[in-house]
C-alpha positions as CSV (number, residue, x, y, z in Angstrom):
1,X,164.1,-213.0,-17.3
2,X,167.8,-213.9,-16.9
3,X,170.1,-212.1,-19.4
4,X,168.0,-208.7,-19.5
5,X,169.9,-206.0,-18.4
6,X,169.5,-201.8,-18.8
7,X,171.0,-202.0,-22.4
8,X,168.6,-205.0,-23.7
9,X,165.9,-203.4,-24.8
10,X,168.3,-200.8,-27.0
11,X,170.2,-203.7,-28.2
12,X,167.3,-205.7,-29.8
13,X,165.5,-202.6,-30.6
14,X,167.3,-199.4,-31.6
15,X,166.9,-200.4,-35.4
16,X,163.7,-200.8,-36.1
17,X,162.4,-198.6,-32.7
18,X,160.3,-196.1,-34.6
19,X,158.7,-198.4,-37.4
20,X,157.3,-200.7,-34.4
21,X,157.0,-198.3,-31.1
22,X,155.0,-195.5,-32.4
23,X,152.4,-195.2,-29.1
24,X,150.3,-192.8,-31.7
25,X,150.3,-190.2,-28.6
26,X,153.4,-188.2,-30.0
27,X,151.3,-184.9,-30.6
28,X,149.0,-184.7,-28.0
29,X,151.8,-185.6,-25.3
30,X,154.2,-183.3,-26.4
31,X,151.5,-180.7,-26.4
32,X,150.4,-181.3,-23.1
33,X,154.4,-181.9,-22.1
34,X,155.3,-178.4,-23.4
35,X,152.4,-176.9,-21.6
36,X,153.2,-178.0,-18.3
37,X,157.1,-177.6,-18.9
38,X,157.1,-174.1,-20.0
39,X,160.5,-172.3,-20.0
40,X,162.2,-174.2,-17.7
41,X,165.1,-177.1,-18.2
42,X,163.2,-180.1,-18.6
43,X,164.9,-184.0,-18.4
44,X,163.6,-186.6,-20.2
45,X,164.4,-190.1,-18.5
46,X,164.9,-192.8,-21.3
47,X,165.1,-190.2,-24.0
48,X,165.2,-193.2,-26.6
49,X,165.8,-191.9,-30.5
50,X,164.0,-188.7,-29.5
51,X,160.3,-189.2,-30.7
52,X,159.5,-187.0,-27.6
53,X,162.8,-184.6,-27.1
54,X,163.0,-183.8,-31.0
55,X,159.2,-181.8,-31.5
56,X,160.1,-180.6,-27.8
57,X,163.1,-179.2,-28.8
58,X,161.8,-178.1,-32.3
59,X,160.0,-175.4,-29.8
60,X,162.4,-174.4,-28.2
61,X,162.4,-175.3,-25.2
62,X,165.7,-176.6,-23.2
63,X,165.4,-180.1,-23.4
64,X,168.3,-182.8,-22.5
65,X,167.9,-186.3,-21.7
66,X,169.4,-190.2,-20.8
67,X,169.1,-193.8,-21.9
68,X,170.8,-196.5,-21.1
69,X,171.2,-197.5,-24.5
70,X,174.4,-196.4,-26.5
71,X,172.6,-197.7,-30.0
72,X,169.3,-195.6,-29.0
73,X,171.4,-192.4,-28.5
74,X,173.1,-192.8,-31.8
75,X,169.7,-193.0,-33.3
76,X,168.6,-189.9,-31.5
77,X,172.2,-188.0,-32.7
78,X,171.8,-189.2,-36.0
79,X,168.8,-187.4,-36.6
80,X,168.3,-183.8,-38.0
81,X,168.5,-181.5,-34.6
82,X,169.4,-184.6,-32.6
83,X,173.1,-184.3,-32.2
84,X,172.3,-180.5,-30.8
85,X,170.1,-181.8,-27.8
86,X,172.5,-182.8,-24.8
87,X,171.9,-186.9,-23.6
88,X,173.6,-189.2,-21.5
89,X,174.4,-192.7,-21.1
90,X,173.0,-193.6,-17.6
91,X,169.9,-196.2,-16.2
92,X,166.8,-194.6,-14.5
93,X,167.8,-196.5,-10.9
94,X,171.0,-194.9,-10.1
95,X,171.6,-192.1,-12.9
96,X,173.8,-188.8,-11.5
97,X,173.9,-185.8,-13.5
98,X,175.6,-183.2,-11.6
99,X,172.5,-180.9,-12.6
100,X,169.1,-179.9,-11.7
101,X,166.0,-179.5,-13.8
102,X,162.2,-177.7,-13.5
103,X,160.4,-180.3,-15.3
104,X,161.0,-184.1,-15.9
105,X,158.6,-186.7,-17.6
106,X,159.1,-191.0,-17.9
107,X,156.7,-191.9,-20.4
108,X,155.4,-194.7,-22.7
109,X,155.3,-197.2,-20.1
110,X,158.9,-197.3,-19.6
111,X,159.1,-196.9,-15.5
112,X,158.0,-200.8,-16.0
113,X,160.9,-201.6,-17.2
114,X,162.8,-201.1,-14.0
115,X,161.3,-204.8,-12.6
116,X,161.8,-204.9,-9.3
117,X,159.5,-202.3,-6.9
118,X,163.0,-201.3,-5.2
119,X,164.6,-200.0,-8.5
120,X,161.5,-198.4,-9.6
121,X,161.2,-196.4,-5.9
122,X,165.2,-195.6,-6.7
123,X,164.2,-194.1,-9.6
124,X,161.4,-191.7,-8.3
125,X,164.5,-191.1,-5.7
126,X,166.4,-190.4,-8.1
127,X,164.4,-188.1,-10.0
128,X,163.9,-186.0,-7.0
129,X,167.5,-185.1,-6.8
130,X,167.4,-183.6,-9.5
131,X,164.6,-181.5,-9.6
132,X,164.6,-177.6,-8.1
133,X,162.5,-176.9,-5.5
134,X,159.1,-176.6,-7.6
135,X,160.0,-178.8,-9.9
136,X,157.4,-181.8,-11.6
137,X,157.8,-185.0,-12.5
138,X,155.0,-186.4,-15.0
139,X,154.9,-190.4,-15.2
140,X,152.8,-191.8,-18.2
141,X,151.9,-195.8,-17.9
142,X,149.2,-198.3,-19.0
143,X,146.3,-198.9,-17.0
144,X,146.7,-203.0,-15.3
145,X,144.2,-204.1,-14.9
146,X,142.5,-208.0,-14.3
147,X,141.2,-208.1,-17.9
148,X,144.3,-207.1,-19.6
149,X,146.2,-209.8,-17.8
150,X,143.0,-212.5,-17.4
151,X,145.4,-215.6,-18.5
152,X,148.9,-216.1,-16.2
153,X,149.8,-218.1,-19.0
154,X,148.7,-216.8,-22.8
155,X,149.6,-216.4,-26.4
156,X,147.9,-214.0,-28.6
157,X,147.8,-212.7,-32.2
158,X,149.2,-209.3,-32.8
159,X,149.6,-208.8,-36.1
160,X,149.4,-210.9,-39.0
161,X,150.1,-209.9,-43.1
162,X,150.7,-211.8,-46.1
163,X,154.3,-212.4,-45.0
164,X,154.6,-212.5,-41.5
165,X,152.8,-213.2,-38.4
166,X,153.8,-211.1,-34.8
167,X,152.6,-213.0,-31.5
168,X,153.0,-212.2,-28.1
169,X,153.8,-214.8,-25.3
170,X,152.9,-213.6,-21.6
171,X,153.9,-215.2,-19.0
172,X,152.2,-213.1,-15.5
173,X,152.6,-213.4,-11.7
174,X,150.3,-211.1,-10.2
175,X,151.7,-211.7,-6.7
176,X,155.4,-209.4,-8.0
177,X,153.2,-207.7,-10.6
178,X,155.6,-209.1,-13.3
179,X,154.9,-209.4,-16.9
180,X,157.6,-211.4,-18.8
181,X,156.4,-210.8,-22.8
182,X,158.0,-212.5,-25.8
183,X,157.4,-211.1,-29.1
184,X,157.9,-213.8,-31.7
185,X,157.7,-212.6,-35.2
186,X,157.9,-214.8,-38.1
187,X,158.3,-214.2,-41.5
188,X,159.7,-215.4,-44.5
189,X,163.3,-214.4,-43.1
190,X,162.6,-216.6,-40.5
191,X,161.8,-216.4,-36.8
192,X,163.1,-213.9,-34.4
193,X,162.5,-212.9,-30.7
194,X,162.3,-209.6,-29.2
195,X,161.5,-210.4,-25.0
196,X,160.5,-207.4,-22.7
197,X,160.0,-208.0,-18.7
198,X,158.2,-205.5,-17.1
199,X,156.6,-204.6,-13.6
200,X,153.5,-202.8,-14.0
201,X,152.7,-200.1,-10.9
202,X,148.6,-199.7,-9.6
203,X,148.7,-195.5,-8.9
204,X,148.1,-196.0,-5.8
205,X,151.5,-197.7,-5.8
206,X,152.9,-195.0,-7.3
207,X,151.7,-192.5,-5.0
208,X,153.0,-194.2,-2.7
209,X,156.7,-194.2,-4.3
210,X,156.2,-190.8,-4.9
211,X,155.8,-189.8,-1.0
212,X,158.7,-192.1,-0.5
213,X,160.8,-189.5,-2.3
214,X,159.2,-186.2,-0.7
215,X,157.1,-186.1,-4.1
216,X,153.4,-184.9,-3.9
217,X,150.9,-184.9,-5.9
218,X,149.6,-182.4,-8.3
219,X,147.4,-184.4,-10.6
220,X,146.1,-187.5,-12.5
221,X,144.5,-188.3,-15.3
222,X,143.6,-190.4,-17.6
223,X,144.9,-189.6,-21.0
224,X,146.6,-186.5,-22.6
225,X,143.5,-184.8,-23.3
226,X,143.1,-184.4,-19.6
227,X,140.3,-186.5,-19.2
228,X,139.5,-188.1,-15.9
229,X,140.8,-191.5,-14.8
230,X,138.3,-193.8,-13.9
231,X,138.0,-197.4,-13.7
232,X,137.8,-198.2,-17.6
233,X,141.3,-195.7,-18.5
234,X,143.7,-197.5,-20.0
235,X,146.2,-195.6,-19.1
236,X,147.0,-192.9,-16.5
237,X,149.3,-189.8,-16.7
238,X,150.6,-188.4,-12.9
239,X,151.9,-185.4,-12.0
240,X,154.1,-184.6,-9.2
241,X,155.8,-182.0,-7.6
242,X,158.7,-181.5,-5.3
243,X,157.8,-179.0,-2.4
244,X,159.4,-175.5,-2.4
245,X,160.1,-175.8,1.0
């Protein structure tokens, strides 16, 4: 998709982010986040306007984040406790924080939005780096699957109310695994566009990227409730570790 960059998605988004991106998994991901983290300093990649770092933090526990999107960040800031939780400006393929961390997490689909393979194995690379000896990395990501992307080419119906009407344009090529989306809204106000290319990863794939970055794995599932991931999940939450020695 030519024109999308790191700071795209912030730029069209950081507005109205938490009115339209609410996965409805806040509580139950935290919960199981905070469990896993426990004491330690935990990194949140794509820390966005904070829907996971600001309950996190509201525990207590040492949590610090990136995005690559200035207007996200001010959202996180401008929130009550946000300013106090320490984030950078940097993008999930390349960032360099000086620092290590115990825990990390990439959730909500977002290690799709690196779309090329290359930048998403950077990013596991990446993550790596930063974690001391012992340290997990927990990746949360829908499910693909043939049904969910049937049509190459396809319009559907998202939402529709007595004012507006939200549709989504796909365009897929399952031989990159690349999902270009459009999200057209139109309402009285008229029409406006919201685009989102992704690369969607099989967890096999991202095993795979994993060992390519001396990760191994600790466990997968298929939800937050820990139940097992099976061929009708929808999504699947990994966990990975970097050896102590």
């Amino acid at each position: 998709m030519k024109g999308y960059g790191p700071t795209t998605f912030g730029d069209l988004n950081a507005e109205a982010y938490d009115a339209l991106h609410d996965p409805g998994t806040t509580e139950e991901s935290v919960e199981l986040i905070a469990e896993l983290a426990g004491d330690g300093a935990i990194l949140e990649l794509a820390i966005g306007t904070g829907r996971m770092a600001l309950p996190l933090a509201q525990r207590g526990l040492n949590i610090s984040g990136f995005d690559a999107s200035p207007d996200m960040l001010a959202k996180l800031a401008a929130k009550p406790g946000g300013a106090a939780i320490p984030a950078w400006i940097a993008e999930m393929a390349s960032f360099e924080l000086g620092q290590r961390f115990d825990f990390a997490f990439l959730v909500f689909n977002t290690l799709y939005n690196l779309t090329t393979q290359e930048a998403q194995v950077q990013c596991f690379q990446r993550v790596a780096a930063h974690l001391n000896p012992g340290g997990r990395f927990l990746v949360e990501a829908f499910m693909p699957t043939r049904e969910r992307f049937r049509d190459t080419h396809a319009v559907r119906t998202r939402k529709v109310d007595l004012d507006s009407v939200l549709l989504e344009a796909v365009d897929h090529d399952p031989i990159t695994q690349k999902v270009d989306y459009q999200y057209i809204r139109i309402s009285k106000d008229g029409t406006a566009l919201k685009p989102l290319p992704m690369r969607y990863v099989l967890p096999a794939e991202l095993d795979l990227m994993a060992q390519l970055a001396d990760l191994v794995p600790v466990d997968k599932g298929g939800g937050w409730h820990k139940q097992a991931l099976t061929a009708s999940s929808d999504m699947y939450v990994a966990l990975y570790e970097r050896p102590r020695a």
